[in-house]
N, CA, C and O atoms as a GROMACS GRO file, in nm:
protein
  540
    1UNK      N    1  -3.173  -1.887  -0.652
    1UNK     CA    2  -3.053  -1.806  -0.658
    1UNK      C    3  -2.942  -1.890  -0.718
    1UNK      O    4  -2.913  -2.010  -0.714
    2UNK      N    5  -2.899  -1.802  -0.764
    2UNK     CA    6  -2.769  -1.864  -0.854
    2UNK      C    7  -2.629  -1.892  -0.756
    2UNK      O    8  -2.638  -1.850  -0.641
    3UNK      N    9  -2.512  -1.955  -0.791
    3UNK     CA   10  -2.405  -1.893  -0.707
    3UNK      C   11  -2.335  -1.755  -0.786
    3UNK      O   12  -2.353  -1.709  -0.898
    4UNK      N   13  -2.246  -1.713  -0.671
    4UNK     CA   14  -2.151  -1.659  -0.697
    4UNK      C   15  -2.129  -1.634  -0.793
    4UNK      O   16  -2.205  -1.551  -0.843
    5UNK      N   17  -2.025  -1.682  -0.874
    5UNK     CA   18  -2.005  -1.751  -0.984
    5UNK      C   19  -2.072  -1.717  -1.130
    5UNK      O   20  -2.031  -1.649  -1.225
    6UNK      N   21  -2.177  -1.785  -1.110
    6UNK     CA   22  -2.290  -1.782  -1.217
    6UNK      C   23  -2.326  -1.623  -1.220
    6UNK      O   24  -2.347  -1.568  -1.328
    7UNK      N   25  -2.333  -1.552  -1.100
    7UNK     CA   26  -2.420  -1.430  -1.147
    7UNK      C   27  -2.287  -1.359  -1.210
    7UNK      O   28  -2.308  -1.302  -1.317
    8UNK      N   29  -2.170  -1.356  -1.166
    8UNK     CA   30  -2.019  -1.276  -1.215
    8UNK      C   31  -2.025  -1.348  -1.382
    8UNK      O   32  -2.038  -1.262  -1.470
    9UNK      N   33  -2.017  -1.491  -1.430
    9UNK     CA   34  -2.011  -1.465  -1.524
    9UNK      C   35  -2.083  -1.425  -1.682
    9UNK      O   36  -2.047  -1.403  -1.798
   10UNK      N   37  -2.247  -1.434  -1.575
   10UNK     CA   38  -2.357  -1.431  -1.644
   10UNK      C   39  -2.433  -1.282  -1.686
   10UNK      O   40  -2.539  -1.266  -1.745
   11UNK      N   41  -2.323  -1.164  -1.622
   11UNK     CA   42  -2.360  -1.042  -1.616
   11UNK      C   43  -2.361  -0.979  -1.729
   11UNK      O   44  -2.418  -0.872  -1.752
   12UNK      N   45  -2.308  -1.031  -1.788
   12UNK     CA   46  -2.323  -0.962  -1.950
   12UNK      C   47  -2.505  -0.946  -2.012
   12UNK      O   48  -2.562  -0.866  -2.086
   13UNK      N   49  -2.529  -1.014  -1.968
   13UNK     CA   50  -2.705  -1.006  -1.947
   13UNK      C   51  -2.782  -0.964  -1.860
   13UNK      O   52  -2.898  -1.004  -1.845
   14UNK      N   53  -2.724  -0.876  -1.790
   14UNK     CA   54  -2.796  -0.798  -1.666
   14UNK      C   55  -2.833  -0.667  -1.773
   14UNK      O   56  -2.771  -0.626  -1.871
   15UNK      N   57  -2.959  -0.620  -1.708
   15UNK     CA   58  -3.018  -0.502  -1.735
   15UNK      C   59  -2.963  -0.390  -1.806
   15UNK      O   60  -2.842  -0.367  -1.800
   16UNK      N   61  -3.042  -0.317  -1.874
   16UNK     CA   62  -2.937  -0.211  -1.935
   16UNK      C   63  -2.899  -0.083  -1.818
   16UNK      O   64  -2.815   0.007  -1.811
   17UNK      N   65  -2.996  -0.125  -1.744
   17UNK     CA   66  -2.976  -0.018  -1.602
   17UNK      C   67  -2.808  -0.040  -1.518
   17UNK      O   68  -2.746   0.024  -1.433
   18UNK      N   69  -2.781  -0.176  -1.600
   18UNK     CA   70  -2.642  -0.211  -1.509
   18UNK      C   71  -2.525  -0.181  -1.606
   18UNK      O   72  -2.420  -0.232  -1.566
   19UNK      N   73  -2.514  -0.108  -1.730
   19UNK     CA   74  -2.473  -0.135  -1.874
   19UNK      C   75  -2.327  -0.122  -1.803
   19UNK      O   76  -2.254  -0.220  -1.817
   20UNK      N   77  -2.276  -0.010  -1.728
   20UNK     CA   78  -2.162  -0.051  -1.628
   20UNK      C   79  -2.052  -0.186  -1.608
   20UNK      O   80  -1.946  -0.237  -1.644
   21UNK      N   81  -2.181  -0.194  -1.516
   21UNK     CA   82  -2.163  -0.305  -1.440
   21UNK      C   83  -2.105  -0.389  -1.497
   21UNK      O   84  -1.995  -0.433  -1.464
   22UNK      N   85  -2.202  -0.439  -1.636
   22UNK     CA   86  -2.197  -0.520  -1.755
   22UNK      C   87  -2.061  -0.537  -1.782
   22UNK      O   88  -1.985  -0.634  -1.774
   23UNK      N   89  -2.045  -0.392  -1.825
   23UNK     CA   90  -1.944  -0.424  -1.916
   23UNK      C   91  -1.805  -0.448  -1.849
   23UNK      O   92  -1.711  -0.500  -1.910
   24UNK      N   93  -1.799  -0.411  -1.727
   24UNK     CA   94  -1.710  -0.429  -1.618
   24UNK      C   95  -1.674  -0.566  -1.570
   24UNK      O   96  -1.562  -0.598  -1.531
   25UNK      N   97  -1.782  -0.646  -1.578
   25UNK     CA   98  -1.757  -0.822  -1.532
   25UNK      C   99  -1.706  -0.861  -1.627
   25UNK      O  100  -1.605  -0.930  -1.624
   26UNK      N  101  -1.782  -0.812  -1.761
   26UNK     CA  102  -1.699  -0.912  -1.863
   26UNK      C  103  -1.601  -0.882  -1.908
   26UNK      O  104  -1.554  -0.959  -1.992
   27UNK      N  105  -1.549  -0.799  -1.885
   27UNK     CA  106  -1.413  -0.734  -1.903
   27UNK      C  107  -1.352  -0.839  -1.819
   27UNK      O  108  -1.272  -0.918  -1.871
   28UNK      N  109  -1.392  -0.848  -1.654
   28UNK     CA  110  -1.307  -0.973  -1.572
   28UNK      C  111  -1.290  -1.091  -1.616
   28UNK      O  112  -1.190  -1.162  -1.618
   29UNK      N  113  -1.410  -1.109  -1.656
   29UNK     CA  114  -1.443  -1.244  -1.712
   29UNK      C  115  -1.369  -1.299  -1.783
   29UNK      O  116  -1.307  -1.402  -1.754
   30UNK      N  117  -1.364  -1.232  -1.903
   30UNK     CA  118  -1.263  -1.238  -1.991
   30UNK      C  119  -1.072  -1.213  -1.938
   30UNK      O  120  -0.974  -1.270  -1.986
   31UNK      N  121  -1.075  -1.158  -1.879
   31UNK     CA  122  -0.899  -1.119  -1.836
   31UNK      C  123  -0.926  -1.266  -1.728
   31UNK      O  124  -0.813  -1.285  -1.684
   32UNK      N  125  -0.974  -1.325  -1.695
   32UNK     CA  126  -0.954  -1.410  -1.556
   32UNK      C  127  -0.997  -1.571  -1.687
   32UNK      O  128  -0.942  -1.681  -1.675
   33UNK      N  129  -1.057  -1.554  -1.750
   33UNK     CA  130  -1.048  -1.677  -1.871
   33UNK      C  131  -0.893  -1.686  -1.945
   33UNK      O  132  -0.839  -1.795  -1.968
   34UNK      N  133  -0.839  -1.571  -1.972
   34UNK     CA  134  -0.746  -1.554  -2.034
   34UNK      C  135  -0.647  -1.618  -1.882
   34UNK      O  136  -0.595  -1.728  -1.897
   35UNK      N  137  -0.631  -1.562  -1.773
   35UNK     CA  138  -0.497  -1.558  -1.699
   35UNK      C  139  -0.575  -1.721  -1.659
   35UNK      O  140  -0.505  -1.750  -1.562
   36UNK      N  141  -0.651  -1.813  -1.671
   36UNK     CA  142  -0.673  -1.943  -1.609
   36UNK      C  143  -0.656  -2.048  -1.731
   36UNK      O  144  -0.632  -2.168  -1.720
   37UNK      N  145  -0.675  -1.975  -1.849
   37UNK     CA  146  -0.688  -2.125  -1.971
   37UNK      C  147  -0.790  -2.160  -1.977
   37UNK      O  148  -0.799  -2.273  -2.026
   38UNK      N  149  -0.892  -2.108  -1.944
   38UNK     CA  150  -1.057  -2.164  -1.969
   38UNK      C  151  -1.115  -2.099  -2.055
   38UNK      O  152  -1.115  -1.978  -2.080
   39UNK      N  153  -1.189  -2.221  -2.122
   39UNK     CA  154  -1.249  -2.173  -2.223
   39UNK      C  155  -1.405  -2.180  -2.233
   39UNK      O  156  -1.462  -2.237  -2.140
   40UNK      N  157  -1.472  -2.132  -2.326
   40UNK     CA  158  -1.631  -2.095  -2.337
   40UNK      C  159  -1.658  -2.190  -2.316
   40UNK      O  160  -1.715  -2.207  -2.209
   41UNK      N  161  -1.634  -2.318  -2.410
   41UNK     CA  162  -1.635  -2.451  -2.420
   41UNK      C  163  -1.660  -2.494  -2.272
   41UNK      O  164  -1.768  -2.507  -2.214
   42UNK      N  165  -1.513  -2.516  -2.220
   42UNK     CA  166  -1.560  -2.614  -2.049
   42UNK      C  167  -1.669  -2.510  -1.977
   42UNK      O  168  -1.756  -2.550  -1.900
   43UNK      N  169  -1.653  -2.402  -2.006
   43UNK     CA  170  -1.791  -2.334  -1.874
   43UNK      C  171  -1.897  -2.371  -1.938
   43UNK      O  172  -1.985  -2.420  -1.868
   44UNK      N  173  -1.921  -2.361  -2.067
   44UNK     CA  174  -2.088  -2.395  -2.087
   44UNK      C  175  -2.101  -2.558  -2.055
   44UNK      O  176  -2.213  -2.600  -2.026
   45UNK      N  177  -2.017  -2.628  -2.058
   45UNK     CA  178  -2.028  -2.772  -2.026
   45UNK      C  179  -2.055  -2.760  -1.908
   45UNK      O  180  -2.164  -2.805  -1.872
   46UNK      N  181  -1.968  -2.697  -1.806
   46UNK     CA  182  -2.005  -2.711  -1.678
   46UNK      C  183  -2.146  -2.657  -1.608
   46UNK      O  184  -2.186  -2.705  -1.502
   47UNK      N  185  -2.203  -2.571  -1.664
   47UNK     CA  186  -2.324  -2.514  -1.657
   47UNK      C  187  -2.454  -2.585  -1.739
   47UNK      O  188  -2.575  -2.566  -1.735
   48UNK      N  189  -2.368  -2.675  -1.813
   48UNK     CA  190  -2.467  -2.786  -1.908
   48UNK      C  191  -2.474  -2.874  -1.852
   48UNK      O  192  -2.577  -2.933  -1.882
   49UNK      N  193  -2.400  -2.940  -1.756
   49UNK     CA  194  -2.421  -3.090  -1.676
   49UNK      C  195  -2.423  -3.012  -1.558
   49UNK      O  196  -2.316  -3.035  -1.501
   50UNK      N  197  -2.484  -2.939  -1.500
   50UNK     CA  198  -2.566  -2.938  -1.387
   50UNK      C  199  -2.462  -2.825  -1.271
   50UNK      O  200  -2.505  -2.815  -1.156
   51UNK      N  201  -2.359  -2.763  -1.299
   51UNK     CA  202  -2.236  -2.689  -1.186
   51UNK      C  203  -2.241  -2.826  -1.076
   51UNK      O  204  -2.286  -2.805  -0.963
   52UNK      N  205  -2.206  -2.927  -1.102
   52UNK     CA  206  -2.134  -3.012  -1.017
   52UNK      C  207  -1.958  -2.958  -1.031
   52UNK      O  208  -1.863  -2.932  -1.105
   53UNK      N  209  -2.029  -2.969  -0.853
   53UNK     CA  210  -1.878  -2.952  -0.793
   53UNK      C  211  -1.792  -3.037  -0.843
   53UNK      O  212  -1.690  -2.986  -0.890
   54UNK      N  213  -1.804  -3.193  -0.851
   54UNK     CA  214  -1.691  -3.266  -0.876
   54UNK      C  215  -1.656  -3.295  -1.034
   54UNK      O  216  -1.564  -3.361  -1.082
   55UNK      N  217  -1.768  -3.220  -1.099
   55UNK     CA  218  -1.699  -3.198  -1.251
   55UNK      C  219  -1.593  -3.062  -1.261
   55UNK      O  220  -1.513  -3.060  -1.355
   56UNK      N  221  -1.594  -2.990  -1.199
   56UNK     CA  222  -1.507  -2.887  -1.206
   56UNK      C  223  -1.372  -2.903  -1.187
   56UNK      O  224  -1.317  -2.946  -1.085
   57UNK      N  225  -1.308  -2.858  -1.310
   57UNK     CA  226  -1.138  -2.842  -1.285
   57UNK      C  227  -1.090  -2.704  -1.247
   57UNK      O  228  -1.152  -2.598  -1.236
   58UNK      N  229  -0.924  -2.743  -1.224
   58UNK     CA  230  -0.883  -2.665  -1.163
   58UNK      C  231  -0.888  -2.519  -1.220
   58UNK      O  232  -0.910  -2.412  -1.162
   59UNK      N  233  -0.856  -2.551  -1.373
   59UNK     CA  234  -0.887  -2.369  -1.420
   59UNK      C  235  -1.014  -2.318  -1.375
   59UNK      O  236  -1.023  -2.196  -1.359
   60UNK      N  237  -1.135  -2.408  -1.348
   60UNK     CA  238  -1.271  -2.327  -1.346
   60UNK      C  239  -1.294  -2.328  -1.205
   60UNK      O  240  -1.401  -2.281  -1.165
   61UNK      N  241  -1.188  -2.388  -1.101
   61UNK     CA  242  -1.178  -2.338  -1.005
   61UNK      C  243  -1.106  -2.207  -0.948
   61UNK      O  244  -1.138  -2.145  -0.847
   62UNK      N  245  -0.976  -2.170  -1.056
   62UNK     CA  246  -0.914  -2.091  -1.037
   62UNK      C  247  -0.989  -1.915  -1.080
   62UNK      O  248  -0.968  -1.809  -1.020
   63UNK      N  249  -1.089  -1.944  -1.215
   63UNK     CA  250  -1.115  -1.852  -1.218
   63UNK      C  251  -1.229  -1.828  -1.144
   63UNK      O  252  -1.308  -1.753  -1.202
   64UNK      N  253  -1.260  -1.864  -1.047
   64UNK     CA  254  -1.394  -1.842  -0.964
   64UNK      C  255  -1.309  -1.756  -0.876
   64UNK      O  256  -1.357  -1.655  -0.824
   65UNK      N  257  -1.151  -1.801  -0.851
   65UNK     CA  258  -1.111  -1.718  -0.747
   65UNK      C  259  -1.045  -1.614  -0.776
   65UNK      O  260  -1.009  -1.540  -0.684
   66UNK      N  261  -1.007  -1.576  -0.933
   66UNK     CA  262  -0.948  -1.465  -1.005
   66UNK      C  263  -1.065  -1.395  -1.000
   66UNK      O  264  -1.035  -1.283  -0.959
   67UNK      N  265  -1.208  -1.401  -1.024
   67UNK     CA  266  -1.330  -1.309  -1.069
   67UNK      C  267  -1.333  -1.240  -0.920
   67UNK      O  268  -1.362  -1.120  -0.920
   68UNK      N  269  -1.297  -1.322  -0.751
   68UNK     CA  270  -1.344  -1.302  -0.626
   68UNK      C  271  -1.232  -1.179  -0.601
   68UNK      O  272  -1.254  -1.065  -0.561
   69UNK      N  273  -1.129  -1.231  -0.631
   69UNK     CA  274  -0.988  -1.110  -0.599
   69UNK      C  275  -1.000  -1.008  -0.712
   69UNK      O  276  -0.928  -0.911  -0.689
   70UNK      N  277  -1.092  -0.997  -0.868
   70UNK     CA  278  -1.046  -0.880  -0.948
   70UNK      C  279  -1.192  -0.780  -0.862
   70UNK      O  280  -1.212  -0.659  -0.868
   71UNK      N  281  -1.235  -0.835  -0.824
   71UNK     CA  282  -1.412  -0.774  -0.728
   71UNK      C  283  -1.348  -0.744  -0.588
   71UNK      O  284  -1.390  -0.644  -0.530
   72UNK      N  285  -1.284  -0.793  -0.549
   72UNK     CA  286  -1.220  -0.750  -0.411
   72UNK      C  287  -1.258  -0.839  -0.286
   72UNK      O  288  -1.211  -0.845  -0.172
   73UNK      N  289  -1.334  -0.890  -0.334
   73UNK     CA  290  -1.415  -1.043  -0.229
   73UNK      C  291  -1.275  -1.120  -0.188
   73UNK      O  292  -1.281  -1.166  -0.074
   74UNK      N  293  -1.171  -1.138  -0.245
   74UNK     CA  294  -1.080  -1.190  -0.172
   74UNK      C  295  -0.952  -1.097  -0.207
   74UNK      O  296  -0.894  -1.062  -0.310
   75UNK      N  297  -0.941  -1.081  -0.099
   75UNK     CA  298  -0.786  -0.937  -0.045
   75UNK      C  299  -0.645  -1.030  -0.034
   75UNK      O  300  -0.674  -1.142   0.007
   76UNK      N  301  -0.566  -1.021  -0.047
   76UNK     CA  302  -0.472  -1.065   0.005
   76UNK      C  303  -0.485  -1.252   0.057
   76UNK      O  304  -0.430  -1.286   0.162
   77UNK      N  305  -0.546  -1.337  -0.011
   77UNK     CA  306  -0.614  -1.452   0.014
   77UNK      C  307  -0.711  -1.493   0.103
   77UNK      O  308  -0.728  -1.606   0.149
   78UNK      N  309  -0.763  -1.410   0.121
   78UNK     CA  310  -0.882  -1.407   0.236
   78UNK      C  311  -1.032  -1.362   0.217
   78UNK      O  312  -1.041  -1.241   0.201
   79UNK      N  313  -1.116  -1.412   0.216
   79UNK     CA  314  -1.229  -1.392   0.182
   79UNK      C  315  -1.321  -1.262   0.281
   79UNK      O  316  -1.348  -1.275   0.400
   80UNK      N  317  -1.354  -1.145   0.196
   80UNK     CA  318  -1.420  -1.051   0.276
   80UNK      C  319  -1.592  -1.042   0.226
   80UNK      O  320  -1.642  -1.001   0.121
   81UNK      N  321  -1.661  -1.106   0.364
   81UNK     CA  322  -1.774  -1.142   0.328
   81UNK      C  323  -1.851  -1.023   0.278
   81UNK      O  324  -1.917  -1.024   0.174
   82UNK      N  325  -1.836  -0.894   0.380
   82UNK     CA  326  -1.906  -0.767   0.326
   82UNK      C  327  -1.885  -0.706   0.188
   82UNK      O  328  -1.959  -0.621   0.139
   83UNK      N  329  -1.788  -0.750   0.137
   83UNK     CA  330  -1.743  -0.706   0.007
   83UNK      C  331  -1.855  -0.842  -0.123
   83UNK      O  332  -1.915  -0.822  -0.228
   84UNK      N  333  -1.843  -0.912  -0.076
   84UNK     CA  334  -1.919  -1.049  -0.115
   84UNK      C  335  -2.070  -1.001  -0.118
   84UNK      O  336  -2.121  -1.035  -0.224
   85UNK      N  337  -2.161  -0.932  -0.036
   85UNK     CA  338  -2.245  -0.910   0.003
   85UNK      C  339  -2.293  -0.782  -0.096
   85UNK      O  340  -2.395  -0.764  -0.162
   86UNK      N  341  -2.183  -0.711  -0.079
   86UNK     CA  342  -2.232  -0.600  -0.170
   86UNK      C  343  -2.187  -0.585  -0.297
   86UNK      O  344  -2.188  -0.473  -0.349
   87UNK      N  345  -2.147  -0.685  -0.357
   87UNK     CA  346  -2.136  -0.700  -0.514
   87UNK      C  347  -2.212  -0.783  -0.520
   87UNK      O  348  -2.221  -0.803  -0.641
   88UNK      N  349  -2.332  -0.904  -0.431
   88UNK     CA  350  -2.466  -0.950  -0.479
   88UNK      C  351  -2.548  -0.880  -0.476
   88UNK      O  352  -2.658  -0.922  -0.514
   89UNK      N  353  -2.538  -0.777  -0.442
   89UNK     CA  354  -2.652  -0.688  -0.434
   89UNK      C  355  -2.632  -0.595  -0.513
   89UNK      O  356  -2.668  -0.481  -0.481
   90UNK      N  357  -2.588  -0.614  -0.602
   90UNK     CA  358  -2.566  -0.530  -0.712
   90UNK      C  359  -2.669  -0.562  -0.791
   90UNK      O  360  -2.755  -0.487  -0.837
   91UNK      N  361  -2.656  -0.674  -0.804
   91UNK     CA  362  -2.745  -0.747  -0.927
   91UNK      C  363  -2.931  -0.746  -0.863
   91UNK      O  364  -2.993  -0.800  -0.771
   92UNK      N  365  -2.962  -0.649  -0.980
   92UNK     CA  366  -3.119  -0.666  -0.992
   92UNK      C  367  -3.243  -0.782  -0.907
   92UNK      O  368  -3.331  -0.775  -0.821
   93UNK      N  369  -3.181  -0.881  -0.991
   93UNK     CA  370  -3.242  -1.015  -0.957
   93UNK      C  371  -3.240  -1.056  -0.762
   93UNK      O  372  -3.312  -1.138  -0.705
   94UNK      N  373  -3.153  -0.986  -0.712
   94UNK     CA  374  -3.107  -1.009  -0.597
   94UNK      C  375  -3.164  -0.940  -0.446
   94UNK      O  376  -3.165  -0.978  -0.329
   95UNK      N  377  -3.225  -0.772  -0.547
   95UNK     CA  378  -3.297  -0.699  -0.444
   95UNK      C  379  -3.406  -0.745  -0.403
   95UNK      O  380  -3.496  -0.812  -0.454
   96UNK      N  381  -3.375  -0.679  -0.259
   96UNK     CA  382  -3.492  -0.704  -0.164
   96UNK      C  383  -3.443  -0.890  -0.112
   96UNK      O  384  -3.528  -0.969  -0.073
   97UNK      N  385  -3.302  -0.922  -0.125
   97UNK     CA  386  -3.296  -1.062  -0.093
   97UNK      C  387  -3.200  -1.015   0.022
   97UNK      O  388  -3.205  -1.096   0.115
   98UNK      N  389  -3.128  -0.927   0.041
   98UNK     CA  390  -3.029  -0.886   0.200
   98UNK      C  391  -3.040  -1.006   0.257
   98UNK      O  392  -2.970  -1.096   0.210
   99UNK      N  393  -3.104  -1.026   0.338
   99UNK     CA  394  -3.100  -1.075   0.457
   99UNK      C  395  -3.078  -1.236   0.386
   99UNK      O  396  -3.005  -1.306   0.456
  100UNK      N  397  -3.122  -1.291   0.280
  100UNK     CA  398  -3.085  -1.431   0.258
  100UNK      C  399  -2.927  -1.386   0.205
  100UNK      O  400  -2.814  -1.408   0.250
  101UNK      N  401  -2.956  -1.346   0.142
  101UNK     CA  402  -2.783  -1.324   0.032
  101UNK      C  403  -2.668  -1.280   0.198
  101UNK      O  404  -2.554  -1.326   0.206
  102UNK      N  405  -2.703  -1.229   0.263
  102UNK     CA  406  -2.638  -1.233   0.394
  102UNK      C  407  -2.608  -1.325   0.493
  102UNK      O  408  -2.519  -1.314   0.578
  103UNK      N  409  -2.688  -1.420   0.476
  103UNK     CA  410  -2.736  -1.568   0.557
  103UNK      C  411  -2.639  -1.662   0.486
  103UNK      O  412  -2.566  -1.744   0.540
  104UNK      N  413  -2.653  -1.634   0.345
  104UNK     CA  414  -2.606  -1.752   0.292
  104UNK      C  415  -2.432  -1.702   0.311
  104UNK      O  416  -2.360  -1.776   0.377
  105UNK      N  417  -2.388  -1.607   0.264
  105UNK     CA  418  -2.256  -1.569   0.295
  105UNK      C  419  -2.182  -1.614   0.395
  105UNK      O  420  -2.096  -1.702   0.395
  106UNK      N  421  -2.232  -1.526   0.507
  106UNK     CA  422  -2.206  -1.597   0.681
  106UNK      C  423  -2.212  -1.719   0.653
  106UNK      O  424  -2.094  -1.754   0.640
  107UNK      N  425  -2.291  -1.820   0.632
  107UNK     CA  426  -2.258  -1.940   0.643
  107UNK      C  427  -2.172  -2.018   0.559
  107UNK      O  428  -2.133  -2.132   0.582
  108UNK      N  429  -2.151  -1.959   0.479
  108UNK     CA  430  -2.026  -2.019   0.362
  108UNK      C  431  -1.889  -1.969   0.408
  108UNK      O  432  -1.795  -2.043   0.379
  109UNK      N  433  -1.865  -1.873   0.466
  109UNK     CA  434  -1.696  -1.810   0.426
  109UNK      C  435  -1.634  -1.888   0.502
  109UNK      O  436  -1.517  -1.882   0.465
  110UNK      N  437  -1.645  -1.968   0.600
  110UNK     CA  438  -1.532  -2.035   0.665
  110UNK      C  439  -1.488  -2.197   0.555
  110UNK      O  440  -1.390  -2.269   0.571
  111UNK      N  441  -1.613  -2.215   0.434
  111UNK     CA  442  -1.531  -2.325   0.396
  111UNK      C  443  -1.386  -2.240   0.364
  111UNK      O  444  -1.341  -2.126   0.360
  112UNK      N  445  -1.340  -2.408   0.342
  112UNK     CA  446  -1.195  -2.412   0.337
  112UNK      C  447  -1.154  -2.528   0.214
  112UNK      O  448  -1.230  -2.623   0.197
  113UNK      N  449  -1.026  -2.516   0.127
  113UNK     CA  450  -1.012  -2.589   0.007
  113UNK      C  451  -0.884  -2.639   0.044
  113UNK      O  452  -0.842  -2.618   0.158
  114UNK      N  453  -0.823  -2.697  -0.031
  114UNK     CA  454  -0.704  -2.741  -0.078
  114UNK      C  455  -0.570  -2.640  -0.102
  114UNK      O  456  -0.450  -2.654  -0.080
  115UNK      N  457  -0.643  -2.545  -0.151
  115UNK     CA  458  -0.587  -2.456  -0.180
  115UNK      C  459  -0.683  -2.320  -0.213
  115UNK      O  460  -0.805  -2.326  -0.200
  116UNK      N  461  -0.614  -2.199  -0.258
  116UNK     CA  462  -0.707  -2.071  -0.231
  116UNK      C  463  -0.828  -2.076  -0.373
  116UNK      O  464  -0.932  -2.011  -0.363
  117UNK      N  465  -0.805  -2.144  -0.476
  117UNK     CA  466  -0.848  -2.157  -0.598
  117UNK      C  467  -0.970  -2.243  -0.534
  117UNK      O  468  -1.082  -2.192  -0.532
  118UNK      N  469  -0.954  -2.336  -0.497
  118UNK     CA  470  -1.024  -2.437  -0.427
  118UNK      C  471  -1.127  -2.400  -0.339
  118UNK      O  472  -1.244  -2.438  -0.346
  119UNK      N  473  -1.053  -2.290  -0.218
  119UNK     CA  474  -1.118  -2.233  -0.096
  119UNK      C  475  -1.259  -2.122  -0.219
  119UNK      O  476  -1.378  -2.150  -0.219
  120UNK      N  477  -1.221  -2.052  -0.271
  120UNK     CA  478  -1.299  -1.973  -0.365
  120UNK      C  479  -1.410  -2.061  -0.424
  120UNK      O  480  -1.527  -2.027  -0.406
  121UNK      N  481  -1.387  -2.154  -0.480
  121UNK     CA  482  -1.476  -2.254  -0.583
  121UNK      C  483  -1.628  -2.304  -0.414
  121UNK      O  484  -1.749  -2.282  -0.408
  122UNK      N  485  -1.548  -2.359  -0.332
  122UNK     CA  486  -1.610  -2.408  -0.253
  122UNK      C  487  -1.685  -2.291  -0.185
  122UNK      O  488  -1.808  -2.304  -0.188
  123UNK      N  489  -1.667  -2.248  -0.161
  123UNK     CA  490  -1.755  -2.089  -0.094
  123UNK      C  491  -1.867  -2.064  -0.162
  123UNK      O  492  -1.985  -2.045  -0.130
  124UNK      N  493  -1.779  -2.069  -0.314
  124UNK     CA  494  -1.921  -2.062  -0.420
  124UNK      C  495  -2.023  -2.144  -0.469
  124UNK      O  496  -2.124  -2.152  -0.539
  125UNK      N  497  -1.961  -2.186  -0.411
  125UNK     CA  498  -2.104  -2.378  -0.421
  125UNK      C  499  -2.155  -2.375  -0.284
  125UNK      O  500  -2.277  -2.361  -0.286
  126UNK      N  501  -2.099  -2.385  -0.142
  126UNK     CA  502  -2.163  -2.370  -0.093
  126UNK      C  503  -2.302  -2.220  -0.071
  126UNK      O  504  -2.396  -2.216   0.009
  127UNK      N  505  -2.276  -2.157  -0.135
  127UNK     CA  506  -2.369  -2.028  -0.138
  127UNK      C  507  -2.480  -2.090  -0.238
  127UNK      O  508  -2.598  -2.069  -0.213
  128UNK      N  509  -2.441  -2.169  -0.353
  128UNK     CA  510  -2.531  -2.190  -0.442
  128UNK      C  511  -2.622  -2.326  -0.350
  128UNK      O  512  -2.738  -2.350  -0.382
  129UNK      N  513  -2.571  -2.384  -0.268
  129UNK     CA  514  -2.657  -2.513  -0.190
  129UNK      C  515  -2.743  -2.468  -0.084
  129UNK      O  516  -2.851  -2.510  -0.043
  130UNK      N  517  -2.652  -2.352  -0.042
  130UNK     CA  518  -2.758  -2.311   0.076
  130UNK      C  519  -2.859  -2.235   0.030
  130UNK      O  520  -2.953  -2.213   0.106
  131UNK      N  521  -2.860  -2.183  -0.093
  131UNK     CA  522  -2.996  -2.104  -0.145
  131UNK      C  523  -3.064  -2.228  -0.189
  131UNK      O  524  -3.184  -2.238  -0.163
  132UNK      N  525  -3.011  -2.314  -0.245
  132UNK     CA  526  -3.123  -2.417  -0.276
  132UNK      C  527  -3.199  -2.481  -0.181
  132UNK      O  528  -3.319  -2.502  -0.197
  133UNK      N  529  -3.105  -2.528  -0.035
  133UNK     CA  530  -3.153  -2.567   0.023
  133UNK      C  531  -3.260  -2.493   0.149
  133UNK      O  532  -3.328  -2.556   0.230
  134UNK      N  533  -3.250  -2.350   0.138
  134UNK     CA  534  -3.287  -2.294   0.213
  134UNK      C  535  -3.472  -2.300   0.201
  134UNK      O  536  -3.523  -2.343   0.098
  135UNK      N  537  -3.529  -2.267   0.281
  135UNK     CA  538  -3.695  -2.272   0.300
  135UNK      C  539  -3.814  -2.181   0.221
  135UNK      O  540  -3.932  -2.198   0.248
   0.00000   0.00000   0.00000
């Protein structure tokens, strides 16, 4: 499993069954690249050396948390896990995973950042560690 993250900005390649969907993320994608200063450039780098956390800057932290608030995953600065839950389960690749994609949530939303850009980024890495690390 991917994080967060990765599946929001990678949706432009979801199914034609999602053509929606599709075209709906990257619409975010794009408006949350634009309102952060990030460019194609640093995300494919960052997805090219491995989504280390400690290569990530602050714009590609910020837009992890612009993509979470334009989806509704974060309200008013606060992370709503059920809302989290059911925009992974949107994605194809994901059915029939509930109960992990649920596991891993619950156990992520209480990280906490520096700040809300921060708190977002970290949520989303931890979701991407606990699927890795999970059994």
């Amino acid at each position: 499993m991917r994080t967060l993250y990765l599946f929001t900005v990678l949706a432009a390649f979801v199914t034609v069954l999602m053509c929606q969907l599709q075209a709906d993320m990257e619409k975010l994608h794009k408006l949350c690249m634009n309102e952060t200063n990030l460019t194609e450039a640093e995300i494919k780098q960052f997805f090219g050396n491995g989504m280390k956390a400690s290569d990530a800057k602050d714009n590609m932290k910020c837009h992890t948390k612009c993509l979470m608030e334009k989806q509704g995953i974060i309200k008013d600065g606060i992370y709503v896990p059920s809302v989290a839950i059911k925009q992974l389960m949107l994605f194809p690749a994901l059915k029939g995973h509930e109960t992990e994609v649920t596991q891993a949530v619950n156990n992520c939303k209480n990280e906490k950042g520096a700040n809300t850009c921060d708190t977002a980024f970290k949520i989303t890495m931890c979701i991407k560690e606990f699927k890795s690390h999970a059994p």
